[in-house]
C-alpha positions as CSV (number, residue, x, y, z in Angstrom):
1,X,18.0,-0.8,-3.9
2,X,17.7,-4.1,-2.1
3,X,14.1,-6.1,-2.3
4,X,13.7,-5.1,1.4
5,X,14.0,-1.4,0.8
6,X,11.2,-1.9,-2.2
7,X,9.1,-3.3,0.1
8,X,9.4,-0.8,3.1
9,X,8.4,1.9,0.6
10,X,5.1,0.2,-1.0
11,X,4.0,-0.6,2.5
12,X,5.4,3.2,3.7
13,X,3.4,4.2,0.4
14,X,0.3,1.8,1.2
15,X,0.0,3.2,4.7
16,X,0.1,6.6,3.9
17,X,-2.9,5.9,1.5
18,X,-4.8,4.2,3.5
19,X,-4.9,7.0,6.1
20,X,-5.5,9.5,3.3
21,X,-8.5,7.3,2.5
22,X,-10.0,7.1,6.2
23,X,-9.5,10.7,6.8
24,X,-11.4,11.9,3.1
25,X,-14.9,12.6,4.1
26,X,-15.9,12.4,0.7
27,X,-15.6,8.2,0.4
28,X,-17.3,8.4,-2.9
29,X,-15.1,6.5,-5.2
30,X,-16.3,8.9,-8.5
31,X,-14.8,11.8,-6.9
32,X,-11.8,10.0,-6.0
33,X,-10.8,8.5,-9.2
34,X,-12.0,11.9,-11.3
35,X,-8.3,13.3,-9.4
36,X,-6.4,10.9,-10.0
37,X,-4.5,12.8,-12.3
38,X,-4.4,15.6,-9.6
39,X,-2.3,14.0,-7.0
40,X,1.1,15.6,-6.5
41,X,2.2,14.2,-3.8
42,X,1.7,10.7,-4.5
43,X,4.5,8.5,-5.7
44,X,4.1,7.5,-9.3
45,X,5.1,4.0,-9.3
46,X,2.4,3.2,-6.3
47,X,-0.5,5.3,-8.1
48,X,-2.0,2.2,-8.3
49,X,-2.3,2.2,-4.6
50,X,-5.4,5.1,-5.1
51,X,-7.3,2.4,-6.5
52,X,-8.1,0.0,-4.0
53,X,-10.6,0.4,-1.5
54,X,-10.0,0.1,2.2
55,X,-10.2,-2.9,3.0
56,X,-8.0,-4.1,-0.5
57,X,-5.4,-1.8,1.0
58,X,-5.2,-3.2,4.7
59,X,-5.0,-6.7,3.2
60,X,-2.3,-5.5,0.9
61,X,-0.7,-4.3,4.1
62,X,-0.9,-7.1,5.9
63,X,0.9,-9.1,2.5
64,X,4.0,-6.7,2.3
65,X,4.4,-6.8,6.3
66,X,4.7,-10.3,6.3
67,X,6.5,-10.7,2.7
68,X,9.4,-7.9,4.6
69,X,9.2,-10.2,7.6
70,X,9.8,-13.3,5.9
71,X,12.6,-11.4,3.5
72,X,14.7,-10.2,6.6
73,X,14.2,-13.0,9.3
74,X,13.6,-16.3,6.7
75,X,10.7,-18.5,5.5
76,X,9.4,-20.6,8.0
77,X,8.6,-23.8,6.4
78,X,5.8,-26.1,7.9
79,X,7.5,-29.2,7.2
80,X,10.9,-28.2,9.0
């Protein structure tokens, strides 16, 4: 697997937590990490993604967006 394709599934896995984080009525962050364990459906290598709040995981968003933009069309440099 190609360092694009890892970053199209962390920010496919990053999405898909941050809408299961606006949509839980229950934003208390006790409840949420007491099932951590409990959470079949999530991938094991981006568990880490239950961790962050909201706002943690739009900024972690925005990062792997641009880090997959800048991996497929190239860095642009300031000084170029």
């Amino acid at each position: 697997m190609d360092d694009a394709e890892l970053l199209r599934r962390e920010l496919r896995a990053a999405r898909e937590e941050l809408v299961r984080k606006r949509t839980d009525p229950a934003d208390d962050p006790v409840a949420s990490a007491s099932q951590l364990p409990l959470m079949p459906e999530r991938d094991d290598e981006f568990l880490r993604l239950a961790l962050m709040s909201i706002d943690d995981l739009e900024t972690h968003i925005d990062r792997l967006e641009r880090d997959l933009d800048d991996l497929e069309h190239g860095i642009e440099r300031p000084d170029d």
